[in-house]
N, CA, C and O of each residue as an XYZ file, in Angstrom:
232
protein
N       9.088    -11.200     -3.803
C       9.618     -9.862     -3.884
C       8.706     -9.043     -4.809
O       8.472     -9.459     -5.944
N       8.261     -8.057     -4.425
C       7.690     -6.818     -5.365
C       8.715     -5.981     -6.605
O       9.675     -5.216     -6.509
N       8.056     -6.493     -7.617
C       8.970     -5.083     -8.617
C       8.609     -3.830     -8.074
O       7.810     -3.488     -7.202
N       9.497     -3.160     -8.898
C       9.231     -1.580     -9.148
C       7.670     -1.289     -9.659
O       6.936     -0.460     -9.121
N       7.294     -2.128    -10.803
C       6.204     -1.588    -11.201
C       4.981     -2.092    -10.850
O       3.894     -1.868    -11.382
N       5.284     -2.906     -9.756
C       3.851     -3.614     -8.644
C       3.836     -2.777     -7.980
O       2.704     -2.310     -7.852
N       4.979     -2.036     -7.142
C       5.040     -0.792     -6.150
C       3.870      0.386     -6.560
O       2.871      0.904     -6.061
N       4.839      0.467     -8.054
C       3.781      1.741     -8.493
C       2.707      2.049     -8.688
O       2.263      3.177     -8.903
N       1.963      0.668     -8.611
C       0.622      0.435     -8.511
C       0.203      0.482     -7.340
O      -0.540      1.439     -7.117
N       0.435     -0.315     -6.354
C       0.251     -0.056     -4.773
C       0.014      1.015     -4.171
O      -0.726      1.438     -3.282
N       1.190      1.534     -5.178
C       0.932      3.181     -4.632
C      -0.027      4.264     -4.908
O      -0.301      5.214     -4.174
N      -0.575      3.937     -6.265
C      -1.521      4.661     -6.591
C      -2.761      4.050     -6.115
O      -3.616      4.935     -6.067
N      -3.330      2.680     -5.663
C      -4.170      2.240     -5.088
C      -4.128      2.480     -3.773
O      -5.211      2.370     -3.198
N      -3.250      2.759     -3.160
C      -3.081      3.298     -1.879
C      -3.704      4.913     -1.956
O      -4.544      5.018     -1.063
N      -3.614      5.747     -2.457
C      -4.167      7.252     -2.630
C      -5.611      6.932     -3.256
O      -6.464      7.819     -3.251
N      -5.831      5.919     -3.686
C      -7.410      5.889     -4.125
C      -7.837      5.420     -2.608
O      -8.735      5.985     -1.985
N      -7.144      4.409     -2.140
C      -8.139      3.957     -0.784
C      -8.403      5.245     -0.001
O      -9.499      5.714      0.307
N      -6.866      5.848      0.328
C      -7.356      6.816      1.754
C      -8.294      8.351      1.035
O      -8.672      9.332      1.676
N      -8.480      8.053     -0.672
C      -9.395      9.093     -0.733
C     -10.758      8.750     -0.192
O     -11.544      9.373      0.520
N     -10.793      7.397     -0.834
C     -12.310      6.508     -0.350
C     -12.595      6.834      1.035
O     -13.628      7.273      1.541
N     -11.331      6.495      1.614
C     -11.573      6.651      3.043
C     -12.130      7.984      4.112
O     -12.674      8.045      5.214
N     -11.722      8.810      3.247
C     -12.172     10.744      3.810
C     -13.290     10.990      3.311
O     -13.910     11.998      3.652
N     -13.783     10.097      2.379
C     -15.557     10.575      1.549
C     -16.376      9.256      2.684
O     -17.469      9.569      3.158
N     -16.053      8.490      2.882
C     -16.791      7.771      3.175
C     -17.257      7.859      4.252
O     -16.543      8.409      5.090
N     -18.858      7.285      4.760
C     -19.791      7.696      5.845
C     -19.823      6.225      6.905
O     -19.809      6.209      8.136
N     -19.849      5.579      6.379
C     -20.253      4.111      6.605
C     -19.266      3.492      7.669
O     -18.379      2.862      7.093
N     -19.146      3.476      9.010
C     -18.730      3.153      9.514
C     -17.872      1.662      9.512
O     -16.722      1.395      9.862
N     -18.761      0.988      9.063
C     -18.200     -0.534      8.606
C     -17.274     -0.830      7.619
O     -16.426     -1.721      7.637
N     -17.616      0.387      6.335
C     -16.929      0.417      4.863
C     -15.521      1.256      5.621
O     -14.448      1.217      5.020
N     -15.601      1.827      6.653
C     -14.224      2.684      6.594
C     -13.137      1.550      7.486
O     -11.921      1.374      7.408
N     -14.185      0.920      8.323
C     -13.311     -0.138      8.524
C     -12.457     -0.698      7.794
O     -11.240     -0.827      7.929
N     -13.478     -1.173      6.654
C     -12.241     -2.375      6.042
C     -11.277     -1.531      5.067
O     -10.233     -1.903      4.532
N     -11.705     -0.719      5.018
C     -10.873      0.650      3.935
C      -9.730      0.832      4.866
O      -8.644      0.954      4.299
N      -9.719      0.880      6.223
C      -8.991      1.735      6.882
C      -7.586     -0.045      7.176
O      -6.404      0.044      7.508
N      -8.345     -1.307      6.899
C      -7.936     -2.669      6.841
C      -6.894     -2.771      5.688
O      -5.727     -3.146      5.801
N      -7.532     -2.369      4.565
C      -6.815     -2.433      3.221
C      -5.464     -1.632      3.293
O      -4.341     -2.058      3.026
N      -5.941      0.015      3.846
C      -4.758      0.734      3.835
C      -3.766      0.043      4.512
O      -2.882     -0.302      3.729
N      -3.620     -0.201      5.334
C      -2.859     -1.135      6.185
C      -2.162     -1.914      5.546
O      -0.957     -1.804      5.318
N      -3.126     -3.040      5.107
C      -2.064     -3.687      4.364
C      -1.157     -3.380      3.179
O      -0.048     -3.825      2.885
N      -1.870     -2.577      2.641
C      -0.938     -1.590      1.299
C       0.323     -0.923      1.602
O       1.264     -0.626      0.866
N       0.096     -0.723      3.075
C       1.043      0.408      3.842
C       2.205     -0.446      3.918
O       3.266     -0.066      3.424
N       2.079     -1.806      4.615
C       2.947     -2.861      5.129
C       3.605     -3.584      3.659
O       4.712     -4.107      3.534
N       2.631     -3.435      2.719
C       3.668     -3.836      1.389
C       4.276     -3.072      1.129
O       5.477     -3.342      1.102
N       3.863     -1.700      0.788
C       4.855     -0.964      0.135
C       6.199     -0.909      0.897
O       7.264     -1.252      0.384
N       6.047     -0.379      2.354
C       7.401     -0.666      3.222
C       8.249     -1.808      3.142
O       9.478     -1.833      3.207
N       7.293     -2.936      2.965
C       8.200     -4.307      3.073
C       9.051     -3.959      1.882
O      10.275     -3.837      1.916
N       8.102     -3.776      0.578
C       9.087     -3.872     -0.350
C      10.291     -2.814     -0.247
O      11.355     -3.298      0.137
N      10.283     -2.015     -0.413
C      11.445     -1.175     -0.034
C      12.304     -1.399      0.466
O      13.308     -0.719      0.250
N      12.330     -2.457      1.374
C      13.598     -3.132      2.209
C      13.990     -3.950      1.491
O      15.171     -3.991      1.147
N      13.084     -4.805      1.089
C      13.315     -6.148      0.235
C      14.662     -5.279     -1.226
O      15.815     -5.684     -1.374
N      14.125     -4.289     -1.925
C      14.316     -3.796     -3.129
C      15.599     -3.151     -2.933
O      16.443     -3.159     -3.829
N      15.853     -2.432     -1.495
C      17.398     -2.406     -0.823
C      18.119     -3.321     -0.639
O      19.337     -3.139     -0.627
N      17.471     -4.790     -0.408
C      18.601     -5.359      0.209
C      18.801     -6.202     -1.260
O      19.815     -6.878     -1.433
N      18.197     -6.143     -1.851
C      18.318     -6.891     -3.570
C      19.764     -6.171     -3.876
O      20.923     -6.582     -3.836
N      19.162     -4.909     -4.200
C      20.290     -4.140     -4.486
C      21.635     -3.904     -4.029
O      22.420     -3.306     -4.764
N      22.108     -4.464     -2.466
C      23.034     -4.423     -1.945
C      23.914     -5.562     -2.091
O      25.115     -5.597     -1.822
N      22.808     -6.974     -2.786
C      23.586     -7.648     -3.223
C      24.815     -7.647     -4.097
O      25.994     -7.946     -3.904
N      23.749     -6.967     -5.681
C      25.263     -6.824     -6.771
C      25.977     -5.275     -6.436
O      26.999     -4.926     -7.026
C-alpha cells in the first residue's frame, strides 16, 4: 500500500516527467519518459483506491 506521503512524491515526480517530456527531442528518451509516466499514472490511481478502501475499513 502507498502512504499519503509516497503519493506526494509521485506526484511531484510525475509533473517533472511530463515536463521532461514537452522539452524533450529525442525520440527514444520520450519513449521511456512517456513509459515512466505511465507507470506513475497507474500508481498514483492504484493508490487512491487502495487509500479508499483502507479507509472504508475503520
Amino acid at each position: 500500500m502507498v502512504k499519503e506521503e509516497e503519493k506526494v512524491v509521485f506526484v511531484y515526480e510525475l509533473d517533472k516527467l511530463q515536463h521532461e517530456y514537452r522539452k524533450c527531442t529525442d525520440l527514444s528518451m520520450r519513449q521511456q519518459i512517456r513509459e515512466d509516466i505511465a507507470l506513475l499514472q497507474k500508481v498514483i490511481s492504484n493508490s487512491g483506491n487502495e487509500l479508499d478502501r483502507h479507509d472504508n475499513i475503520f
